[in-house]
N, C-alpha and C positions, 0 to 999 in steps of 0.2 A: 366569474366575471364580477366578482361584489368582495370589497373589501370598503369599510367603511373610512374615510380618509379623516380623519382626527385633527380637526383644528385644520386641515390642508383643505383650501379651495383647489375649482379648476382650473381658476385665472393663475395660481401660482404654480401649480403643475406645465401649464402652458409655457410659463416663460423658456423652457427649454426647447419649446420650437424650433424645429432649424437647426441647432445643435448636431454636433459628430460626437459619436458616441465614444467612451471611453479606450484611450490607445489599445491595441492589440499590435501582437504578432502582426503585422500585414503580409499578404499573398503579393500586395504589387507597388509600386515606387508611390508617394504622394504626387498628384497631380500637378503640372507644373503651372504658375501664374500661364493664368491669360487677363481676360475682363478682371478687374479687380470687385469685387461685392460691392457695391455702395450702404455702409451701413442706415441711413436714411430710409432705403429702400427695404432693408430686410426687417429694419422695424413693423415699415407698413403692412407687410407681410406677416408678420408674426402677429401684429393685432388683428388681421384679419382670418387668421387660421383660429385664433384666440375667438374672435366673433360667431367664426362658422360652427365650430364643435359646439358651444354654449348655446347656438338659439338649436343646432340639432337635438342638442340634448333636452332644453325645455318644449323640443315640440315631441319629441319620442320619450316619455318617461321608461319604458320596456328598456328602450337601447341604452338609455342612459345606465337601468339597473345593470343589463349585462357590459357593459364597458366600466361600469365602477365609479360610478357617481352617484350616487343615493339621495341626493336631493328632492327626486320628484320618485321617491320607492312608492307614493301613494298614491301617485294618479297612474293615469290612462293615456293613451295615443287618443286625439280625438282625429277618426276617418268620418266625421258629418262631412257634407261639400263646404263647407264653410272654415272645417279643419285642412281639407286638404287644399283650399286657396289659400290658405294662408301659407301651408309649407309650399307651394310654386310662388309666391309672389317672395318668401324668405331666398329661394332658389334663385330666382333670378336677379334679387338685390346682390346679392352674395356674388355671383357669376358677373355682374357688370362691375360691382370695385374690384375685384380680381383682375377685370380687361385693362383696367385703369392703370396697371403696375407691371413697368416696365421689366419682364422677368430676368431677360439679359443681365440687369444689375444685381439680381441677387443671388445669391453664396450658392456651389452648386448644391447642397442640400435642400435649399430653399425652393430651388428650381423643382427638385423631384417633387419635393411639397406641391409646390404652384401645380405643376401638371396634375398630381393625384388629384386636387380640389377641382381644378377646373372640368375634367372629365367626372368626377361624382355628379357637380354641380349640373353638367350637359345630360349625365345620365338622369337625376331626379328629372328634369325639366320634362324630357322625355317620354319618360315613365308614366306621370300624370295625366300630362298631353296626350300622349299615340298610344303608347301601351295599354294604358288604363288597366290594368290590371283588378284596381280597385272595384270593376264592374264586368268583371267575369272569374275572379280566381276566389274562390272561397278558402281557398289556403292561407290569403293573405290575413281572416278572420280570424282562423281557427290558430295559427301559430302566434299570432301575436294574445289569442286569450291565455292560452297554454304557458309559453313564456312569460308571460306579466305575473303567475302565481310558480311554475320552475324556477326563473331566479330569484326570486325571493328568497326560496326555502330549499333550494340545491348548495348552499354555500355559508359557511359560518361566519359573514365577515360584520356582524352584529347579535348582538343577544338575541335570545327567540322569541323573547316577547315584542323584542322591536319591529323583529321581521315580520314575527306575525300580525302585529297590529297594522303594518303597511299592506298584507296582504289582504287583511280584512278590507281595508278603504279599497283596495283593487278591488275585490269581489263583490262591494258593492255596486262599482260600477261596471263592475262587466255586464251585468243584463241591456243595458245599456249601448255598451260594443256592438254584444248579438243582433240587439236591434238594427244598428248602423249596417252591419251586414246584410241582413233583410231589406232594408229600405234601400243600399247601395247595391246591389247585385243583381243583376240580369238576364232572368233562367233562360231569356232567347240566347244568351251570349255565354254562358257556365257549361264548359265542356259537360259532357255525361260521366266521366272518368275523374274528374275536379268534383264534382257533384258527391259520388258514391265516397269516394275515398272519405272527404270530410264529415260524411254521415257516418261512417266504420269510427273515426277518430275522438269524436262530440265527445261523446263519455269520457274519454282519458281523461279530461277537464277537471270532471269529479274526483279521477283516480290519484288526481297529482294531490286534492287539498284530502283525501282520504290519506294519504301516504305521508305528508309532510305539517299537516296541519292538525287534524282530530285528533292523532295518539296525544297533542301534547296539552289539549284547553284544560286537563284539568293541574297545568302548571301556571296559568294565567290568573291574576286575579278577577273574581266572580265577576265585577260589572265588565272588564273587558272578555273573558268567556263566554258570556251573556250575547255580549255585540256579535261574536262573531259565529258563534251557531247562528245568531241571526241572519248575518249574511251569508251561510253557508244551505241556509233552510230558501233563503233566496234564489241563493246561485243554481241549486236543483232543481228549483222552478222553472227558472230561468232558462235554463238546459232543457231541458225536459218538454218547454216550449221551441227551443227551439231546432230540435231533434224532429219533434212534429212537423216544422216546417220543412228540413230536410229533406225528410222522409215522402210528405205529402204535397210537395208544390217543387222543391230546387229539385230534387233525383227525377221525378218523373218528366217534367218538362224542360229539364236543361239539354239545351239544342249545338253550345257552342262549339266550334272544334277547334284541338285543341293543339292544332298545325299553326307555326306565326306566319310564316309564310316567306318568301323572301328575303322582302324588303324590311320586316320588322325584326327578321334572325338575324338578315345582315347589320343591324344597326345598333341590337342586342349585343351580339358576342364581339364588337366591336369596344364598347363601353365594359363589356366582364372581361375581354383580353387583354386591354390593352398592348398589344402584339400589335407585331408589322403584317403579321402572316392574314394572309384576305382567307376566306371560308374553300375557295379554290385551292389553294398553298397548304391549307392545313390539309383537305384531301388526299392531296395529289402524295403531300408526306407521308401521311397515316397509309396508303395504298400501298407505297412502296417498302415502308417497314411490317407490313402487315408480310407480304412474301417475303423479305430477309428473315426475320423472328421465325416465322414456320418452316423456312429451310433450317436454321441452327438449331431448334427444334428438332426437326427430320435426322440430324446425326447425333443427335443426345442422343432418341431413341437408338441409330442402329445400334451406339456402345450397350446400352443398356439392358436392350433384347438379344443381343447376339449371343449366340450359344444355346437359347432358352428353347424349351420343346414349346412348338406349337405355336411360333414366333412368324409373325407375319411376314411374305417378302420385302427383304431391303436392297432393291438394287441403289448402286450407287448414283442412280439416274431415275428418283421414283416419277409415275406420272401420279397426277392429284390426288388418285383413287390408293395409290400406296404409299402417299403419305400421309396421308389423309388414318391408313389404317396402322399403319408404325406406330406416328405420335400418341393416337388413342389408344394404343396398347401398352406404350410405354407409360401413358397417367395414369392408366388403369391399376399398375405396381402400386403408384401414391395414393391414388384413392382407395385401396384398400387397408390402408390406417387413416382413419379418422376417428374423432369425438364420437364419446356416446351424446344421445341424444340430448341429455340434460346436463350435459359435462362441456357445453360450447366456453362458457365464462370462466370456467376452471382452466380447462387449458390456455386460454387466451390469458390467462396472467401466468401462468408458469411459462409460455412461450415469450411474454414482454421481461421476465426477468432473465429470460437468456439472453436474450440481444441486447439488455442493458448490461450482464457480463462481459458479452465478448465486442462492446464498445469498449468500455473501460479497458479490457483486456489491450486490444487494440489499439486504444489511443487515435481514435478515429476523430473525435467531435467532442469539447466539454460539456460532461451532462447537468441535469437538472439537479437544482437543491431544494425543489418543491415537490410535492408528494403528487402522484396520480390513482385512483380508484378504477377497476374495471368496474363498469357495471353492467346492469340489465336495463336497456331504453326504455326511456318511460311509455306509456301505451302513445300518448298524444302525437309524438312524433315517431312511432312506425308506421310501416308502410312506401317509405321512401327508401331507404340507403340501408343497407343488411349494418352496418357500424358510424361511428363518426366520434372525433374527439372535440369534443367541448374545453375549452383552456380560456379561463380566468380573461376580464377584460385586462385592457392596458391600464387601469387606475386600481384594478385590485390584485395588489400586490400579496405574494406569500400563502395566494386560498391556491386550493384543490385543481387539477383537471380532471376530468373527467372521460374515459375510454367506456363507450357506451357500445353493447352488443343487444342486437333485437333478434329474442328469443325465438324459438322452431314455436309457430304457431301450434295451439294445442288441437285446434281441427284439421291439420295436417295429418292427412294417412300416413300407413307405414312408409310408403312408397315416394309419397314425398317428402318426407321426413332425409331418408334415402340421398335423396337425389341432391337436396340440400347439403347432406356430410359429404356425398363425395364430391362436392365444388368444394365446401369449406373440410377440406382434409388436415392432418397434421402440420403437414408443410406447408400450407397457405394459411392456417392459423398462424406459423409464425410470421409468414406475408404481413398480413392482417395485422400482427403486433407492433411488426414495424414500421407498418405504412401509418397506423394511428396513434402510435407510442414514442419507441424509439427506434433510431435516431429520427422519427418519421414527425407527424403534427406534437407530440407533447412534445419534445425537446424543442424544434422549431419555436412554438409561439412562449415559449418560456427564453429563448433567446431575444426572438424579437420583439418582447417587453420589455426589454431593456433599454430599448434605443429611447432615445429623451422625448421626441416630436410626440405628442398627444394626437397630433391632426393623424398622421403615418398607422399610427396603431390602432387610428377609428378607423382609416381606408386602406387598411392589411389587404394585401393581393393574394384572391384565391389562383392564382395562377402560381403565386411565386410558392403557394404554401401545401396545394397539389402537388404541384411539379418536384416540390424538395421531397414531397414524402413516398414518390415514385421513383426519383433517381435512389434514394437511400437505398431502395429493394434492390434496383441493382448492385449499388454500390458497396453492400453487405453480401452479396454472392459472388462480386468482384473479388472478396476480400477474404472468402474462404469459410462462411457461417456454415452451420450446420458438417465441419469437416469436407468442406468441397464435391457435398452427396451429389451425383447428377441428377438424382431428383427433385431435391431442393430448387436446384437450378431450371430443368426441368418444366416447375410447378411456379418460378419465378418468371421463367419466357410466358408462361398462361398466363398468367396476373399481367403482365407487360402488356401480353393479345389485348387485356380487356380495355386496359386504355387506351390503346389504338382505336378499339373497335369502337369504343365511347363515343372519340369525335366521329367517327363515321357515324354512327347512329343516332347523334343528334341533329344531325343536317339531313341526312337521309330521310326522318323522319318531319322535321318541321319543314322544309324545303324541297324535299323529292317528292314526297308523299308516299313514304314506305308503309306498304302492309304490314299486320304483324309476321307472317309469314317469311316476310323479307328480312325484318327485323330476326326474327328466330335462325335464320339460317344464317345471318352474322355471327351470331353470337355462339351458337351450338355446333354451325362447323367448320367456321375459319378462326374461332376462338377458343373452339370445344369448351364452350362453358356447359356446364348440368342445367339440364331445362326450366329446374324451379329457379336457381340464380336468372337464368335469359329472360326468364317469365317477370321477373322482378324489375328488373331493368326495362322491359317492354313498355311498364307501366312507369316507371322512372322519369321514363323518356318521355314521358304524355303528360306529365304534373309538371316537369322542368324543361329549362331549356336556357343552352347557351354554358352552362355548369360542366355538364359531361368534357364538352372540350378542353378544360381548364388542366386535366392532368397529363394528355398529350402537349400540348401547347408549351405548359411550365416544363416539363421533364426535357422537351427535346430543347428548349433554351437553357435550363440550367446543364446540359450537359454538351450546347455547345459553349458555353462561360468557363466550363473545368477543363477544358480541352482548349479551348483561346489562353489561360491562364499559364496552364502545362507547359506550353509553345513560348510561352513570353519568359517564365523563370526557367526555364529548363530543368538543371541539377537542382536546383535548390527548391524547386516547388515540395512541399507538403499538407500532404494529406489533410490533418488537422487543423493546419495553422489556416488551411485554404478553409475551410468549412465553417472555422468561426470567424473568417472574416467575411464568409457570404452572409452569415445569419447573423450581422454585427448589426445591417441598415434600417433596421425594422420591418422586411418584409416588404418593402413596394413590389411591383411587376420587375421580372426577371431582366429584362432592358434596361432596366437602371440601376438598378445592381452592375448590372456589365459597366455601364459606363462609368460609373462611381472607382470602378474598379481598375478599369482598363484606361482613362482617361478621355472616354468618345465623351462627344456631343450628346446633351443631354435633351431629347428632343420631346416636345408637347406630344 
């Protein structure tokens, strides 16, 4: 997310706000005149999308670094109360000249703008307001210290003394942060599970400027060397205290839980969906593909097991209890090739260079011209998500993404060790490649940096960008990867399970008020997930919320868009030409993209 912009402001980046991005192929007719745009009006618009990203960026220097503007790579987010009034009183300026601007008149691209801003704008308000998050999630400390010294020094898109010297000004003022933390957070209100987690994570802090910053001071000159052991001899202190605190005041008497409830899930996954779909609709969905998936499931296995000694009963009519034991006998085949123990990260790039073969082969989606790294996640943010792809912000052009795998913990017994490979087996490794590779998130957000809008690519939809890297997994089994193995397939319906089971498990849990109990028997056996993956996600589901839903949600709209699309060209639809003209818009929520596409109403 950092490439240094050379002579290029963000005000001149911006002027492409609103813009359609360069012709392509198209999947469907240009839209016919209706409203004409009133250029007057899409100016107003454009300075004020031009206004909102700029005072975002001078009030978040982090976000700035990871979006690719480097202007403020030396400071700090300031969360004192007196920082966080200012970004609600910047929110709600913002939010009333927005009301002010007739959106009807402008261009439909501008329209998707205006709604993307206006629901940000409704979300911060929110946030600050009701959620408050700032005063019970100790995650919101601990990632943004983390990040302020990661992108720095995760991406070459400056010299390393530059980098480094801006990391040094960060690290002086992080003790400072910590403090904001301490004085901002509320052990009556700090879940017990927010608590522990960010005392496990503290340390990573050190690990990142041990990793990224010490190998190199003795490449700086001595008076800047100097500065920054100094703030490094700080920042350890600083830590160190506040690890004490952690330990001795937030873990022990943090009371809060860590359920939203309702009213504040329903108004969350409202602002992260941007969907039509109510918490109800996604249910009632997720319910019903939960039983289809596990019936197609149920006859992969009979083909698979049939003939094999010692092969479970398969009537053509199982009750729960034999399919229940089919399907598990038939992953059982796949889980017994998996990764050695210390071979997770090796695999996972010889399986991302398959599936970037057999795209190319294929002629599925054009790929990337920018490089990707698997790596091993940094300590600071494990604990949440077994992988995740990191892909360069929209102003830093030409740097790195990053495919990041978090390691088989090393106090992990044999057994869990175990349990771990046979969820992450061979064939959901390549899952795994291509849900966060390709054609999955690295190709997506390398496509939709393309698109001109600056405001688009600071308000990327995790819905649009889940959901594309779940349709892919099917849509590479669709297509015959791995030689049309039924295991493959198989082991794709289970990955499918889990994001079904997602959105059920995170309503379930912040809304129903699911046991873990409840929770595990989702996941381990209507999803047959391995119990260290369920056990992982239990705790997922207690740190986040409103997330999980995002990859049911996008998948089952981006595949009702290829299926609406299919219908409208008939013969002439293609594959390819369809896929980059979905990943052409920049990414907004998957509703607008349809509309864009299909010609619908483009609704707030």
């Amino acid at each position: 997310m950092h490439v240094r912009l050379l002579g290029l402001t963000l005000a001149a980046v911006l002027t492409g706000c609103g813009q359609t991005p360069s012709p392509t192929a198209s999947t469907s007719p240009a839209p016919p005149a209706t409203t004409m745009p009133d250029p007057t009006t899409d100016a107003a618009f454009a300075k004020l999308a031009h206004d909102a990203v700029e005072r975002w960026l001078a009030l978040s220097p982090v976000s700035a670094t990871q979006i690719g503007d480097h202007r403020y790579d030396d400071r700090l987010d300031d969360l004192s109360p007196a920082g966080r009034q200012q970004r609600l009183e910047t929110s709600k300026a913002l939010l009333a000249q927005l009301e002010a601007i007739d959106v009807s008149r402008l261009s439909r691209e501008n329209q998707v703008d205006a709604a993307l801003l206006r629901n940000q704008l409704q979300s911060d308000i929110w946030t600050i307001e009701v959620l408050q998050d700032w005063a019970w999630d100790p995650q919101v400390y601990s990632s943004l210290a983390g990040n302020a010294i990661y992108g720095l020094m995760a991406r070459d898109f400056a010299p390393l003394p530059h980098r480094i010297a801006a990391a040094t000004a960060r690290m002086e003022q992080l003790p400072a942060l910590l403090a904001q933390a301490r004085a901002n957070l509320d052990p009556a209100r700090v879940p017990k599970i927010h608590a522990e987690t960010v005392a496990r994570q503290n340390a990573g802090l050190l690990e990142i400027v041990e990793t990224f910053i010490t190998p190199h001071l003795g490449e700086l000159p001595a008076a800047d060397a100097a500065r920054t052991r100094a703030a490094i001899a700080t920042l350890k202190q600083a830590v160190a205290e506040h690890q004490r605190w952690l330990d001795k005041t937030l873990v022990p008497n943090a009371q809060g839980d860590f359920r939203l409830g309702a009213d504040k899930y329903d108004q969350k996954l409202k602002f992260a969906l941007s969907s039509s779909l109510s918490r109800a609709e996604i249910r009632q969905r997720a319910e019903a593909e939960m039983r289809r998936v596990r019936a197609q499931m149920y006859e992969i296995a009979r083909r698979v097991l049939s003939g094999r000694p010692n092969a479970p009963a398969l009537p053509e009519t199982p009750d729960d209890d034999q399919q229940q034991a089919a399907i598990e006998a038939a992953l059982a085949l796949a889980y017994a090739q998996h990764p050695a123990r210390n071979a997770v990260v090796e695999d996972a790039k010889a399986a991302l260079d398959a599936a970037t073969a057999f795209v190319r082969e294929k002629q599925l989606v054009t790929l990337p011209d920018v490089p990707v790294d698997v790596i091993l996640m940094p300590k600071f943010q494990r604990g949440v998500a077994v992988a995740y792809c990191d892909s360069p912000g929209p102003l830093d052009k030409g740097q790195k993404t990053f495919y990041a795998i978090s390691p088989i913990p090393e106090e992990w017994s044999a057994a869990q060790a175990d349990s771990f490979l046979r969820e992450y087996n061979s064939r959901m490794i390549h899952l795994l490649s291509i849900h966060e590779g390709i054609p999955g998130h690295y190709l997506e957000g390398w496509h939709s940096a393309r698109f001109p809008s600056v405001l688009r690519g600071v308000l990327r939809s995790g819905v649009f960008a889940e959901g594309w890297a779940v349709y892919t997994e099917r849509m590479m089994q669709e297509q015959g990867y791995l030689d049309h193995d039924p295991l493959f397939q198989l082991v794709q319906l289970k990955f499918y399970l889990r994001t079904i089971a997602n959105a059920l498990l995170d309503q379930g849990v912040h809304v129903d008020g699911w046991s873990r109990e409840q929770a595990m028997h989702l996941m381990t056996h209507d999803a047959f997930q391995q119990e260290r993956e369920a056990a992982g996600k239990w705790v997922r589901a207690q740190l986040t919320s409103a997330q999980l839903p995002t990859y049911f949600v996008g998948v089952q709209e981006h595949l009702d868009l290829r299926d609406a699309v299919r219908r409208k060209l008939g013969d002439r639809f293609d594959l390819k030409t369809y896929h980059d003209q979905v990943l052409s818009y920049g990414a907004p929520p998957v509703r607008y993209v349809r509309a864009l596409m299909l010609d619908e109403p483009i609704q707030p």
